[in-house]
N, C-alpha and C positions, 0 to 999 in steps of 0.2 A: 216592824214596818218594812226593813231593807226587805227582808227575806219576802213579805209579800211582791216586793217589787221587782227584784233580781232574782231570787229563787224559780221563778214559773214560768220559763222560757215564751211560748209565743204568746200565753196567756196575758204577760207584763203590756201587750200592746193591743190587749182589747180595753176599748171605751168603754164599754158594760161593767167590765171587771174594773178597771180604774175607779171608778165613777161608785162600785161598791163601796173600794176602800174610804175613798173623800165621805161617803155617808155614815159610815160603821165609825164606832169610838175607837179611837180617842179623836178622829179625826171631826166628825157629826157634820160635815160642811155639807150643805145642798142647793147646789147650783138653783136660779133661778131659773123657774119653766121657759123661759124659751133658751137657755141657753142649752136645760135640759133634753128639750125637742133638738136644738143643732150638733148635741152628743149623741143622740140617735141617729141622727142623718152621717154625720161623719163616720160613724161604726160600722157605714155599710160599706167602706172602702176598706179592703182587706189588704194586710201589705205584703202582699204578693202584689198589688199590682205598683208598688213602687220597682219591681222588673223585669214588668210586663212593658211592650213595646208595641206602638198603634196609636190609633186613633182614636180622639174621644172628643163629644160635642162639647162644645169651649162653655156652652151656660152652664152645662153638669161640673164642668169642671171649676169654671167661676163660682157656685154656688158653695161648692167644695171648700173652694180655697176660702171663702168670705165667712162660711162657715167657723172652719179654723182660726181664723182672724180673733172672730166676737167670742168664742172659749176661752181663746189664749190672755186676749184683753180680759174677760172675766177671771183667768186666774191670776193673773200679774195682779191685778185689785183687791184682791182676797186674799 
């Protein structure tokens, strides 16, 4: 499990790929659908653009962040 996670450099910070591992044994966890839907929406923020610099319209970004939120809450629970 480390190696999955350290091992695959920019790969460790795709949602898609994360979101494999929690499904695949030994782990079998499966997010519920909408949090599943908000693991999609968050995955379309690539992190290049944590240093990327500009402008971005605040509800994209609110929805982002709120996003984040209800995952993070969902996995603190689990």
């Amino acid at each position: 499990m480390l190696e999955k996670l350290t091992k695959v450099g920019a790969k460790g910070h795709d949602f898609e790929y994360l979101r494999g591992i929690l499904e695949s044994p030994p782990m079998n966890c499966f997010p519920p659908d909408d949090v599943a839907k908000l693991l999609g929406r968050v995955s379309t923020w690539s992190t290049e653009l944590r240093y990327e610099v500009g402008d971005l319209k605040f509800e994209e970004a609110d929805r982002f962040i709120k996003g984040v939120r209800r995952v993070r809450d969902w996995a603190e629970r689990s």
